[in-house]
N, C-alpha and C positions, 0 to 999 in steps of 0.2 A: 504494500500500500504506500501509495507516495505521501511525504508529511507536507505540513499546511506550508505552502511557500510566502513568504514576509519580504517585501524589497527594502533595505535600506541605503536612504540615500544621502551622501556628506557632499554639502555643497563648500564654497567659500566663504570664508568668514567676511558678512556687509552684505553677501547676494540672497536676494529670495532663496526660499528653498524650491527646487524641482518639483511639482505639483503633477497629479493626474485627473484633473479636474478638468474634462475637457469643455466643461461649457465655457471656462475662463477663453478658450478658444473660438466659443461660436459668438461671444457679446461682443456688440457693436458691427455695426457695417458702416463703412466708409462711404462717405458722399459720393455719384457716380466720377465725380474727375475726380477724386482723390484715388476712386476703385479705379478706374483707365490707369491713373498714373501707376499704383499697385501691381495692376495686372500686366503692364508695358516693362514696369522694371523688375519686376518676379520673372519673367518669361524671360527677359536679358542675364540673370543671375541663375537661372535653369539649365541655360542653354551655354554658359560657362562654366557650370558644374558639371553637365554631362563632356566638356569637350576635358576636362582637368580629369574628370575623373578616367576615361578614357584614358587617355595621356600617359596615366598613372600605372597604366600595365604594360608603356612601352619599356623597353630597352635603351631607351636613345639613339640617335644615331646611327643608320650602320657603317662601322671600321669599312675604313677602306682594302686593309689586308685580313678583312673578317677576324679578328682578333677581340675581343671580350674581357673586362675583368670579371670574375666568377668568383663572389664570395663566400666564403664556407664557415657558416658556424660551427659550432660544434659542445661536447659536452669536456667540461676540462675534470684534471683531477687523476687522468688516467696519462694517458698518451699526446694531451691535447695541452696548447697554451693556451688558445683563446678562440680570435677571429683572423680566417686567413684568409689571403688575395692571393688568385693565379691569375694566370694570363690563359685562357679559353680560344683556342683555334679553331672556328668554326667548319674549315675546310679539311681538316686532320683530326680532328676529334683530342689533339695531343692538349695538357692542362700541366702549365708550367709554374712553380711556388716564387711568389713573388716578395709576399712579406706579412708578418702576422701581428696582430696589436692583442698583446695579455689582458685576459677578463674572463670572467666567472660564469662558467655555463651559458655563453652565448647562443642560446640554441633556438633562436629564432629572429630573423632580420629583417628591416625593411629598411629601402634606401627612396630619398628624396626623388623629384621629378626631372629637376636641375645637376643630379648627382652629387652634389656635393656634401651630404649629411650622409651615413649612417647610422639605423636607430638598433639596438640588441638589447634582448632581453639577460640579465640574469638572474636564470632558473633558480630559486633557491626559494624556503632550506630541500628540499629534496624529500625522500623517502623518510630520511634518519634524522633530519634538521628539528629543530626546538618549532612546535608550532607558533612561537610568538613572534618567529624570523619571518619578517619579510622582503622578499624580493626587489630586486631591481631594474631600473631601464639605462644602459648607458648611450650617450651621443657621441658620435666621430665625424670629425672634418674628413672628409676624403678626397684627399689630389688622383683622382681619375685617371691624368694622364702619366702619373709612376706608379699609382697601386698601392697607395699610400695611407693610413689611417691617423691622425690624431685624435686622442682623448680630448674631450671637452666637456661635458662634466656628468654625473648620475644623479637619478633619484631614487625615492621606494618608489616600489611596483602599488603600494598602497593594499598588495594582498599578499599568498603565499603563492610563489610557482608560478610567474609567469611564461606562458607558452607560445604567445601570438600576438603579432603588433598589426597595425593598419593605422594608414596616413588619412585624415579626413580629406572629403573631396577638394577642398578650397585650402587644403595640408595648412589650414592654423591649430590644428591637433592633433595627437598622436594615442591613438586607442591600445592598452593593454588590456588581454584578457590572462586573467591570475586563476590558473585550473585548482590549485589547494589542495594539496594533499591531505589536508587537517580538517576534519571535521569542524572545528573552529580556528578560524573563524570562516570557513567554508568558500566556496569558487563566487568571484566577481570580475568586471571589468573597472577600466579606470581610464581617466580622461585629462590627459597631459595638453597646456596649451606648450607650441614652439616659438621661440622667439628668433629672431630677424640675424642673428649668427649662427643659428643650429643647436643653440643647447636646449635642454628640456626645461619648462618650468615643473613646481610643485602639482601635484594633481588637482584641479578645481572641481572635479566630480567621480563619485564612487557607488557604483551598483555594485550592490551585494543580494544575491541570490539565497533562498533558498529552498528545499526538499530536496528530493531522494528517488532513490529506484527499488527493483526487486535486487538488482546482482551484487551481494555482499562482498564488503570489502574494495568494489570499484564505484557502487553508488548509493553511500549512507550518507555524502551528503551533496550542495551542488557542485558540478567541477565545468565551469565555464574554460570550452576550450578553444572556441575564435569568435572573433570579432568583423565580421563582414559587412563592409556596403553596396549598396544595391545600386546596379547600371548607371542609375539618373541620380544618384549620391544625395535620396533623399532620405534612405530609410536607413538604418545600419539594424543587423542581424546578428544574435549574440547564442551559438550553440553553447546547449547546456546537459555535456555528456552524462551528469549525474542522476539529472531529474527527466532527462528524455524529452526536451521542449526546446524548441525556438523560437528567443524574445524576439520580437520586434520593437524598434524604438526609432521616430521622427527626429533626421538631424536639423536640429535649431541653432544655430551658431549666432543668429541674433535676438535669441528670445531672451528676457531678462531670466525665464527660469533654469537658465542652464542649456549646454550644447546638446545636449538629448534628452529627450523628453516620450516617454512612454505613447505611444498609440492607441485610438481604439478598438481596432483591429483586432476580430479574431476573439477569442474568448480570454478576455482582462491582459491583451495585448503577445499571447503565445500560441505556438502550433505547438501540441502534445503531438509524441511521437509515439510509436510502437513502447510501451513497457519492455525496459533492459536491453534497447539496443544502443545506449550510447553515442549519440549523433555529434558526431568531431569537427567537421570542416565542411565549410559550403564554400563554393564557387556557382558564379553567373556564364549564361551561354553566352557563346558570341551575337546571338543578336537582342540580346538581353530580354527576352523572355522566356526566357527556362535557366533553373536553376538546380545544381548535384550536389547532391551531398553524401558523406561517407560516415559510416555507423562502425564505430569500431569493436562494440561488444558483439553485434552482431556480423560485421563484416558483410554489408551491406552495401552497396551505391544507391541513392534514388533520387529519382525527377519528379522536380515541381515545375508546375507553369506558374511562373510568374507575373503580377499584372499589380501596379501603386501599393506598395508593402503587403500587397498578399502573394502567401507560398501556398497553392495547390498542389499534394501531390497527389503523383499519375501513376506513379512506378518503382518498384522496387526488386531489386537485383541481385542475388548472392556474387560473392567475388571468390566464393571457392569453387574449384576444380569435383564432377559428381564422384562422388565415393569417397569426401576426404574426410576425415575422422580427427586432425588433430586441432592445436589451440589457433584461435582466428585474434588478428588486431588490424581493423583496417584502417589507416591514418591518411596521409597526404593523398589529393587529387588534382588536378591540374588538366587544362584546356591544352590541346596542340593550338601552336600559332594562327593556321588555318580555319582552326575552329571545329574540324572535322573529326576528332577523336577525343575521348576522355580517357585519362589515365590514372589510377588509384593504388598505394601501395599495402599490401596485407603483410604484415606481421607474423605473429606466434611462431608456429610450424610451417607455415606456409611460403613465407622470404619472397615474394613474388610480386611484379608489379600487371595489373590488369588492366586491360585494355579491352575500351569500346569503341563504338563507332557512333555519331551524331544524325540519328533520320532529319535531314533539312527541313519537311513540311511539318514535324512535331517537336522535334528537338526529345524523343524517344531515344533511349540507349537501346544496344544489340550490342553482348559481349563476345569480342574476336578473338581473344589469346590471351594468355599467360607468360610470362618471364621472369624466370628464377633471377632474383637479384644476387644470386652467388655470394651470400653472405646471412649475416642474421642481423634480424630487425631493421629493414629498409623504412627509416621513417621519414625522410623528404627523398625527395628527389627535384632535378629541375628538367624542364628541355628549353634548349635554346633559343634564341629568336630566330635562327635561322629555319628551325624545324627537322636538323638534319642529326642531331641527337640528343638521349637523352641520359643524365647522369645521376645515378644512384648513387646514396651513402646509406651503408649497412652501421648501423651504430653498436651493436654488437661486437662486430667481427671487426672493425676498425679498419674499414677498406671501400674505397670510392670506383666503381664503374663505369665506364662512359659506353652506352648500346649506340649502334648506329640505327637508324631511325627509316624505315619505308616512308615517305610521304605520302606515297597514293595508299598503300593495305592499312597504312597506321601499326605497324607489327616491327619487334624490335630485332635486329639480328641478335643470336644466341650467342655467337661469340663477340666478345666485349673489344673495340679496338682501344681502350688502353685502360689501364688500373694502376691506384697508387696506393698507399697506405697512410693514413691518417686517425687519430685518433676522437674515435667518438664522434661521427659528421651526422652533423644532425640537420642542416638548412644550404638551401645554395640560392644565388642570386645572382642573374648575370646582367652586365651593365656595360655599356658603350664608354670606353678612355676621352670621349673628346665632347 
């Protein structure tokens, strides 16, 4: 049985607090020219969030000798220092070490639009860590064209365990979602504004989740594990692998109650999912109405149509192979550049990344293959903008993959053109030098 869920919310000290009161939203209608003027410059500020938010999934640039920086989080403590930078050859699939900046479980990244920030999570306390630890987000200057990092400064994550960042559309924020291994104080996200040199301010907003699932021991309480915005970067989407729901929340970045503000949407603002299957990570299609997500208790992918902050789903899909019997974790998903395929990687016993194909007139999946990631516990991977491979990091086994890539089947070659050894790679992110 799932327990009563409560949200609380820490604004700024002097700001309203975040409200769900949506009538405060429906009082007053503005004079017809004051609405014209409203409606003219809403539609202007729409139509610049959907082209940033866009923007936001390129690469930059493409090298003129197809060359890439590819950065590699990772889990430190073992093998690992920190956060590393190669140099990515799009045309050789070859991934050369360029230089690495020391930090605490970097193990999940996201880099500006401009390139010149990156943001890293550090995971902490961990499994073993005192529940009253909590995590952090550090900021890096990054010279692009040497592959370069400097520190510029950290914050708390404002929870335990952060797993997963995202840039607001109009990137005046930076969203942590804190998965918490701790029953207390239990999985939330958090809402960093950036300032005008890249460092992070203090957090100005903190959702806190909570209930639970049936699967003991992975959902006694909530573990918020990403933070997604939606195509036209109105809505952002907050999976909650603990309690089996996806919040929805309206980004407000000028409303005095805060940059996100709860929805009406749906029933008290969430889509319940399937009981115990743990819904990890959602990604949007290429033509932004449909949306995948991946269920990692159950090792799942499924499609929703999507349409102004509603998630319908349509479809739901095992990611194991028929007759397989052992432990399933299904984590990272990801779009081909094309748009044409989906790729998801399963975990446990299973070390495999799967692979689908995109029906254009539904945006319906149909799963095409399997690919042993020659290691254990594939939890990210990337593929590159070129489309022409993609690269796995087994965090287990402490060993990075690079497949070459079919563009027309979508299907990976089985033998790997090159592999390195790294410790503990847990994120990649590849990004244009200029």
């Amino acid at each position: 049985m799932l327990r009563c869920r409560r949200t609380v919310v820490r604004a700024v000290p002097g700001c309203p607090s975040p409200s769900t009161d949506s009538a405060s939203l429906r009082a007053g209608r503005p004079a017809p020219l004051c609405a014209a003027r409203s409606i003219i410059k809403g539609f202007v500020l729409m139509v610049s969030i959907v082209a940033a938010h866009a923007y936001a999934q390129d690469s930059g640039p493409v090298p003129a000798d197809g060359v890439y920086n590819m950065l590699v989080g990772t889990y430190t403590g073992g093998k690992s220092e920190g956060l590393y930078v190669y140099r990515f050859d799009t045309k050789t699939g070859a991934a050369t070490p360029v230089s690495v900046a020391q930090t605490v479980n970097p193990s999940f990244l996201v880099v500006s639009r401009d390139r010149r920030f990156v943001y890293a999570v550090n995971e902490l306390p961990g499994d073993n860590g005192p529940a009253t630890q909590r995590g952090g987000i550090s900021a890096f200057r990054f010279d692009a064209a040497r592959g370069q990092l400097t520190f510029l400064n950290k914050v708390s994550a404002d929870g335990n365990d952060p797993c997963y960042l995202s840039l607001s559309p109009d990137e005046k924020h930076l969203l942590s979602a804190n998965y918490s291994v701790a029953p207390d104080p239990g999985g939330s996200f958090a809402v960093f504004p950036l300032q005008a040199d890249g460092q992070l301010g203090a957090s100005v907003l903190t959702v806190h989740r909570e209930g639970g699932g049936p699967v003991k021991g992975r959902q006694d309480s909530s573990h918020i594990h990403s933070t997604v915005f939606s195509p036209d970067g109105r809505y952002l989407f907050a999976q909650d692998l603990g309690a089996d729901k996806l919040y929805a929340y309206r980004y407000t970045p000028g409303d005095n109650r805060g940059p996100v503000t709860p929805t009406d949407s749906g029933d008290s603002g969430y889509s319940q999912q399937k009981a115990g299957t743990g819904p990890r990570h959602l990604i949007f299609g290429a033509d932004g109405k449909h949306a995948y997500l991946t269920s990692e208790l159950a090792a799942t992918v499924s499609t929703f149509d999507y349409h102004d902050g509603q998630l319908k789903l349509v479809q739901t899909l095992s990611m194991t192979q028929p007759g397989f019997k052992g432990a399933v974790a299904a984590a990272a998903i990801h779009l081909s550049p094309d748009g044409r395929f989906v790729y998801a990687s399963n975990r446990g016993d299973a070390n495999e990344i799967v692979i689908f194909s995109v029906d254009p007139a539904n945006g319906r999946l149909k799963k095409i293959g399997h690919q042993s990631s020659l290691g254990k516990s594939p939890r990210e991977f990337a593929i590159d903008p070129s489309g022409n491979w993609l690269i796995v990091g087994n965090q287990n086994s402490d060993t990075v993959y690079v497949f070459k890539r079919d563009q027309q089947s979508g299907l990976l070659d089985p033998t790997p053109r090159q592999q390195f050894e790294l410790g503990s790679p847990a994120d990649f992110k590849l990004v244009s030098p200029s």
